[in-house]
C-alpha positions as CSV (number, residue, x, y, z in Angstrom):
1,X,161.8,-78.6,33.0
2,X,161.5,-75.1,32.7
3,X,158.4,-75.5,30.0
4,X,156.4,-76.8,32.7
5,X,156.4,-74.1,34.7
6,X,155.5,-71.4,32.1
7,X,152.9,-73.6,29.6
8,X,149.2,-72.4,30.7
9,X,147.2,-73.2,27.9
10,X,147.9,-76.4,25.6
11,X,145.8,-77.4,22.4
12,X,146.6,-80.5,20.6
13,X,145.2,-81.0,17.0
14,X,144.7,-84.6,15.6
15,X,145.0,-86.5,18.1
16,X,145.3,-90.1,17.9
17,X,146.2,-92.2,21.1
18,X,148.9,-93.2,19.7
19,X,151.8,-94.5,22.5
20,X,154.2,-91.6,22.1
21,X,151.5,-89.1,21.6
22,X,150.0,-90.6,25.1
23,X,153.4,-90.6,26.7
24,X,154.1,-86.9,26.2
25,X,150.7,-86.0,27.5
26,X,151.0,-88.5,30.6
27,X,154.4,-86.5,31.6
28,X,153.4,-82.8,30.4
29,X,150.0,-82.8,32.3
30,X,151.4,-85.0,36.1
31,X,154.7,-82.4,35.6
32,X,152.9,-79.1,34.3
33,X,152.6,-76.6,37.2
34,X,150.5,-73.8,35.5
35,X,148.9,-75.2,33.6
36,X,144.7,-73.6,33.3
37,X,143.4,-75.0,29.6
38,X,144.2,-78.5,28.1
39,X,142.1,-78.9,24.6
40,X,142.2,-81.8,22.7
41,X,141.3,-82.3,19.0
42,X,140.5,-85.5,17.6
43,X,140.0,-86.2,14.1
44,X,136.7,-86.4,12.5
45,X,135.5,-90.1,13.3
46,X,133.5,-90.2,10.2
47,X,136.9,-90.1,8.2
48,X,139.5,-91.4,10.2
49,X,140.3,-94.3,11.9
50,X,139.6,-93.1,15.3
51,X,135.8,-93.4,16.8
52,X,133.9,-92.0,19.3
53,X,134.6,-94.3,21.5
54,X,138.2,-94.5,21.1
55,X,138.2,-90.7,21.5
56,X,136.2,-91.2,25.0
57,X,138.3,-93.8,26.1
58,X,141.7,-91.7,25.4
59,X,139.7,-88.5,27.2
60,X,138.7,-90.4,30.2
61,X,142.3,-91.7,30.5
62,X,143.9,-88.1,30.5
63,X,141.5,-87.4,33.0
64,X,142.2,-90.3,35.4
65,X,145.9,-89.1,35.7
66,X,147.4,-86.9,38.6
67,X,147.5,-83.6,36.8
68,X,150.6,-81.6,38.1
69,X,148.9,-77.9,37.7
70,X,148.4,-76.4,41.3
71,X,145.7,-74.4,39.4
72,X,141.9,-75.6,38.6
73,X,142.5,-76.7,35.1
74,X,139.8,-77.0,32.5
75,X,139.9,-79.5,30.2
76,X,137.7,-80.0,27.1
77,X,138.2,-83.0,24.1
78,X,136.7,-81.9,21.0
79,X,135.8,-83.7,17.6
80,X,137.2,-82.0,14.4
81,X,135.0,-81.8,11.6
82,X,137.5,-81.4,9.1
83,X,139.1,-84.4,7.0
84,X,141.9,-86.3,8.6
85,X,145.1,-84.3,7.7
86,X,143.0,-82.5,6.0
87,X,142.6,-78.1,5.0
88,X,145.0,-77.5,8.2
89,X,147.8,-79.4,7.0
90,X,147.3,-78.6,3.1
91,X,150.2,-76.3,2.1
92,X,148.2,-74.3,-0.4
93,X,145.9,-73.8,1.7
94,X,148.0,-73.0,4.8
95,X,149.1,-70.0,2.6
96,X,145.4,-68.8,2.4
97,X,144.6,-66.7,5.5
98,X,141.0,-66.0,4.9
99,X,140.4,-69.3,7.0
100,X,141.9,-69.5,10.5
101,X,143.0,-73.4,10.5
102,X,143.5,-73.4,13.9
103,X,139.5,-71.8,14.8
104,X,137.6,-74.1,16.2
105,X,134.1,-73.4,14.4
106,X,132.0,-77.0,13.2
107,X,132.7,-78.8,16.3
108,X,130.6,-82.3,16.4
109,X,131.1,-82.7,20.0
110,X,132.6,-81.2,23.4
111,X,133.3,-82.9,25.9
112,X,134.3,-80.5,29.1
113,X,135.9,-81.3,32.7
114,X,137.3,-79.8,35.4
115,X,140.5,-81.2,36.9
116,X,140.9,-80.4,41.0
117,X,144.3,-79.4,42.1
């Protein structure tokens, strides 16, 4: 309990609408109270299994729920353009800190909203 009252920025890589993944973001976002920044990464569609659509659908979902911040929270679902699993989760390359894995710099897409408290 006491996460939720200290978590003010979130940022989700690779995700997949799967049911436990939409679960835990269904609780953390109607119990977070601080919350400011939710950012969501999907995997590329154009190699993964997840599409555009898919991606909307699971945004527009998040954004239908009762968020629990008493702040204005801005939320923003982006597509990656890296390979599913891909450089990020390589360990060779995870050791190699000339590349920030976690930058967002080739996004496809952004998708921005602004949750009311």
């Amino acid at each position: 309990v006491s996460i939720m009252l200290r978590v003010e920025i979130m940022t989700i890589r690779e995700l997949r609408g799967e049911e436990g993944e939409m679960a835990f973001l269904k609780y953390f976002l109607q119990n977070a109270r601080v919350l400011r920044h939710a950012v969501f990464i999907f995997p590329n569609p154009d190699l993964s299994s997840i599409s555009r659509a898919k991606g909307r659908s699971i945004a527009g979902n998040l954004t239908n729920l009762t968020w629990g911040s008493t702040k204005v929270c801005g939320f923003m679902a982006y597509g990656s353009s890296d390979p599913e699993g891909g450089r990020p989760w390589c360990f060779k390359t995870g050791a190699d800190f000339s590349r920030d894995p976690f930058l967002l710099v080739k996004l496809r897409a952004a998708t921005c909203f602004i949750i009311q408290a």
